[in-house]
NUBATOR-908423 format. One line per 4 residues: for each residue z, y, x of C-alpha. Coordinates in nm, 2 decimals. Layout:
REM residues N
Z:Y:X; ...
END
This chain:
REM residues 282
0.97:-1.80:0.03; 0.65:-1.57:0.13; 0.40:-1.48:-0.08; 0.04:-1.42:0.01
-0.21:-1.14:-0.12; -0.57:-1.01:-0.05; -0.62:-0.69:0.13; -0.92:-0.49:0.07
-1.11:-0.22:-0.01; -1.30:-0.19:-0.34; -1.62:-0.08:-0.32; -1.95:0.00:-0.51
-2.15:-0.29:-0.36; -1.83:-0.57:-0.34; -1.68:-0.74:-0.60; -1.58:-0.54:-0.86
-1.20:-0.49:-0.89; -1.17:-0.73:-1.19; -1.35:-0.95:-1.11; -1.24:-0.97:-0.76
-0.92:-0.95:-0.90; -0.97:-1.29:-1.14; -1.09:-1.47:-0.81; -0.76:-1.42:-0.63
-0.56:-1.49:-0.91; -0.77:-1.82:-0.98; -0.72:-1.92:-0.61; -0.31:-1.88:-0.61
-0.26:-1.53:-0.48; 0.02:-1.34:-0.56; -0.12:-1.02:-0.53; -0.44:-0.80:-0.43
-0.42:-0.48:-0.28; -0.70:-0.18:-0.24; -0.69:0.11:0.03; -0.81:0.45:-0.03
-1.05:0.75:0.08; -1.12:0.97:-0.16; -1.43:1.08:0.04; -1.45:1.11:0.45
-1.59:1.42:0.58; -1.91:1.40:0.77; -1.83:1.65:1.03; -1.48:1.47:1.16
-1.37:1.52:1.49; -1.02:1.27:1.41; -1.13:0.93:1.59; -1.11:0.61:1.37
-0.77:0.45:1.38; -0.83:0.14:1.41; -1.09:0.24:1.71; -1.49:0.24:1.75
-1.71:0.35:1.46; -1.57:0.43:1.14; -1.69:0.12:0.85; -1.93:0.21:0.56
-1.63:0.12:0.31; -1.42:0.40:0.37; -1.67:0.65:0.19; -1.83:0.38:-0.01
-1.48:0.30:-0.17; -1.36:0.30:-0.56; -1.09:0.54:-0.71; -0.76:0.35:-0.61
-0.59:0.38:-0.92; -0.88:0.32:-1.14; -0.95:-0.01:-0.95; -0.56:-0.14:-0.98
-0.56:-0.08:-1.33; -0.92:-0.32:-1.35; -0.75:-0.57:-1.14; -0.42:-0.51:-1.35
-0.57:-0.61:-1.69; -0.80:-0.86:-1.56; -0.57:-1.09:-1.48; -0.19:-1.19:-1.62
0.05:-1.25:-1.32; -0.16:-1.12:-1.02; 0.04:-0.82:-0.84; -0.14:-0.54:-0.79
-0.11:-0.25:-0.49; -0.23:-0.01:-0.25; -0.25:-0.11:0.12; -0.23:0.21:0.13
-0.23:0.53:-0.09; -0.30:0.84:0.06; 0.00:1.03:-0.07; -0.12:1.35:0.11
-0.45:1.35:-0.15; -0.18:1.37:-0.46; -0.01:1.58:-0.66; 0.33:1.48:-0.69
0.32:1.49:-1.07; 0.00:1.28:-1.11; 0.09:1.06:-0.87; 0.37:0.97:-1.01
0.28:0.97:-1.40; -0.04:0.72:-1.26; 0.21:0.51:-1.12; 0.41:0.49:-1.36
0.18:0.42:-1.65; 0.02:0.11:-1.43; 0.38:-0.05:-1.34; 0.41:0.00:-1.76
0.10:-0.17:-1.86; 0.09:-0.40:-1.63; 0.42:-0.56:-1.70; 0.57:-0.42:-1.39
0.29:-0.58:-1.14; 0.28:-0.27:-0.92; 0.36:-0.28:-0.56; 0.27:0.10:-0.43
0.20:0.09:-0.05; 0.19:0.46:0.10; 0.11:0.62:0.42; 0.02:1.03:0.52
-0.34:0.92:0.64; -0.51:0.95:1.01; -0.82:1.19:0.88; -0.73:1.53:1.00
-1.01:1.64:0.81; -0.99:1.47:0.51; -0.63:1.54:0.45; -0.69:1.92:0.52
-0.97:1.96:0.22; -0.64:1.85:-0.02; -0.48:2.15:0.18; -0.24:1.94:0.34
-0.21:2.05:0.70; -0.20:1.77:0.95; 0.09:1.83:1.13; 0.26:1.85:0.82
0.18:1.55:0.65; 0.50:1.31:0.71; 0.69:1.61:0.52; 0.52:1.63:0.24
0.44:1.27:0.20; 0.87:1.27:0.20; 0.92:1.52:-0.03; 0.64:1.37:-0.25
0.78:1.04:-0.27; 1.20:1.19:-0.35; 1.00:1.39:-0.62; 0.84:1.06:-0.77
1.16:0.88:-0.77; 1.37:1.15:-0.94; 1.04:1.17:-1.21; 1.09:0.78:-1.24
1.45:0.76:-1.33; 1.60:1.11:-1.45; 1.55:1.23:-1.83; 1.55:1.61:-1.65
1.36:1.56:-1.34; 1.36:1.87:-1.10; 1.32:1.91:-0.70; 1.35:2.17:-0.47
1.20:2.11:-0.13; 1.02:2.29:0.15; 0.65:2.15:0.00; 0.77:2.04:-0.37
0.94:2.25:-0.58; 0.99:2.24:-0.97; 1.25:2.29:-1.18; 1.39:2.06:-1.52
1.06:1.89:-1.66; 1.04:1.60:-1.88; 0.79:1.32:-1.78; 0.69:1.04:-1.90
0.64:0.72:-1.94; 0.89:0.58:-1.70; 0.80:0.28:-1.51; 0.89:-0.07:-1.59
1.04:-0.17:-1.33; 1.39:-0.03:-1.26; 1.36:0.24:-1.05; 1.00:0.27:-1.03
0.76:0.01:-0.80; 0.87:-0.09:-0.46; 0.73:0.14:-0.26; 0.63:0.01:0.16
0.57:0.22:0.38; 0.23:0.17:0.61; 0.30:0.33:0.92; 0.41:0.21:1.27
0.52:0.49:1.52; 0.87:0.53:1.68; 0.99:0.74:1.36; 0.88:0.50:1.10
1.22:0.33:1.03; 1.41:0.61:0.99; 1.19:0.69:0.71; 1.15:0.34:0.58
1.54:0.31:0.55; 1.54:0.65:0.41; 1.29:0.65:0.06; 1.14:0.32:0.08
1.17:0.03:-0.01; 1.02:-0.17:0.28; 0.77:-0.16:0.58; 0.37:-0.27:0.60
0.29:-0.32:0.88; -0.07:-0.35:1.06; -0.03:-0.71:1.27; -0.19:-0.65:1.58
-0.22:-0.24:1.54; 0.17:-0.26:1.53; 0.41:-0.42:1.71; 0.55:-0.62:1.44
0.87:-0.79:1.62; 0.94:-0.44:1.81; 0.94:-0.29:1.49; 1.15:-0.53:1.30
1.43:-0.45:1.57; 1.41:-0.10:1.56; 1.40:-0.09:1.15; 1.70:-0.31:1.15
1.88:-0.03:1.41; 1.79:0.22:1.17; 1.90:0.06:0.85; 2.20:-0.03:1.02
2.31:0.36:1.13; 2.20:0.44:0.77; 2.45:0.16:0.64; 2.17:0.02:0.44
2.13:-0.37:0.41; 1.86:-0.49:0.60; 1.83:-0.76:0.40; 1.70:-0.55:0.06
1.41:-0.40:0.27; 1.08:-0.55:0.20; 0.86:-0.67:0.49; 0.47:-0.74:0.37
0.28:-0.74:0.69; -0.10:-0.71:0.69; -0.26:-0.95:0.93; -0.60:-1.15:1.01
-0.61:-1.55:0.88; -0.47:-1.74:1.14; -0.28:-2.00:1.03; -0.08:-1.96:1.40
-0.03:-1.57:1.34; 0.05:-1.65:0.96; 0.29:-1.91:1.05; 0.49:-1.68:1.34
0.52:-1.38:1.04; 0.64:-1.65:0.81; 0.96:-1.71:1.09; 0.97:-1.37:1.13
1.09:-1.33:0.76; 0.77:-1.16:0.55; 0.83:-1.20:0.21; 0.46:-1.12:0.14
0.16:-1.16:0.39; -0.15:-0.98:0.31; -0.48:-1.13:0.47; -0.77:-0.83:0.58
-1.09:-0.93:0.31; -1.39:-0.79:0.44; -1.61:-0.57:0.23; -1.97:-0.73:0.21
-2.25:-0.71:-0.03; -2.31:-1.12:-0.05; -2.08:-1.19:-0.37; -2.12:-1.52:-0.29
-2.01:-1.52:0.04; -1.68:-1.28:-0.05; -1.57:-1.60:-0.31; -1.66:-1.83:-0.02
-1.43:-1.64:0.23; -1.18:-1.65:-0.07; -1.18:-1.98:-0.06; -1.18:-2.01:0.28
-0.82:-1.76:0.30; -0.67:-2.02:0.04; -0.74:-2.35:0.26; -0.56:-2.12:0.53
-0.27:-2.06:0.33; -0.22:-2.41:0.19; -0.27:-2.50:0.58; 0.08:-2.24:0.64
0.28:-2.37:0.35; 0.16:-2.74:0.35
END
């Protein structure tokens, strides 16, 4: 069965996290996730990824972690996430102690959507060289996991590299949170299948069916179960696109929520994303 969530970015002038967060809950949701900029550079020479000019919201946007952890305690069974986290703006140690204190007080309602970033510039002020990013977003993420589940954590890596340390707490979900990859070029599977835990893609940046093929090559050559890999697409609200991802196996479908200063009109659009939904699932 496939779940639905709200996708967004949290903002000074939006809906504040909790109570944006109480909205979605109160309308059915299973979850509500957040991206994350941690400021954009004004001098930036990287073009937007998504094409034309860059939106207001990107350096108008909330810390990620403390708006998850609003939206966590606001609400009871609502799943919380990043769509995505900027893994190359981390430590390794923070990142992972902040995750795993959220999956812990939440109950386990984390679901940790990563990426490298697209912001040349950006990414470089957390000294993180661009062409470099998909290796230390790797070694970052092996690092995390062996922080989540070992007593005597240590790593040794090209970009991460410590020896025994005790950290704590540990997460409460076995393991630590799923953790989905958000990326979509030809190398993506590969390192879906090889530290995560599924894929989220962008419908409509991505080629969503291509990409299903291609990630089921990979886990295949990798002798991974296909089957155990998440797939939580991002996509726009129509009912026709939501239906065809719904055959195409998501277990989670995350609808894009605008970021706009009319409160009222971002509960309206709420309301409007749930008639959609109840449209897909009858």
């Amino acid at each position: 069965m496939t779940d639905f969530a709200i996708g967004t970015f949290a903002t000074d002038y939006t809906l504040q996290p909790a109570e944006l967060a109480k909205a979605v809950e109160e309308r059915g949701f299973e979850g509500l996730f957040f991206a994350e900029h941690t400021h954009i550079p004004v001098s930036r020479d990287t073009p937007y990824l998504l094409g034309g000019d860059l939106p207001k919201e990107y350096w108008h946007s909330h810390d990620l972690f403390v708006s998850m952890t609003a939206a966590a305690v606001a609400t009871t069974t609502l799943k919380v996430g990043s769509s995505i986290c900027l893994v190359t703006e981390h430590d390794e140690f923070n990142l992972a102690k902040a995750c795993a204190s959220l999956d812990m007080i939440s109950g386990g309602r984390l679901v940790l959507g990563i990426g490298a970033g697209w912001n040349a510039e950006e990414m470089a002020e957390h000294g993180v060289p661009f062409k470099d990013r998909w290796k230390v977003t790797r070694e970052r993420v092996l690092a995390m996991r062996q922080l989540w589940t070992q007593d005597e954590a240590e790593f040794h890596g090209e970009f991460v590299n410590f020896e025994k340390a005790w950290a704590y707490p540990k997460p409460s979900t076995p393991g630590g949170p799923p953790i989905l990859m958000g990326a979509g070029s030809k190398w993506t599977p590969d390192r879906v299948v090889e530290y995560c835990d599924g894929w989220m893609p962008i419908d409509g940046f991505n080629d969503i069916e291509q990409g299903l093929e291609q990630l089921k090559a990979s886990a295949d050559r990798a002798g991974r179960p296909f089957e155990e890999l998440i797939f939580s697409p991002n996509s726009a609200p129509s009912p026709q696109r939501i239906t065809e991802l719904v055959e195409l196996g998501a277990d989670r479908v995350t609808l894009f929520f605008p970021s706009m200063d009319d409160h009222s009109a971002q509960r309206q659009r709420l309301d409007h994303y749930a008639d959609v939904v109840r449209q897909v699932t009858g």
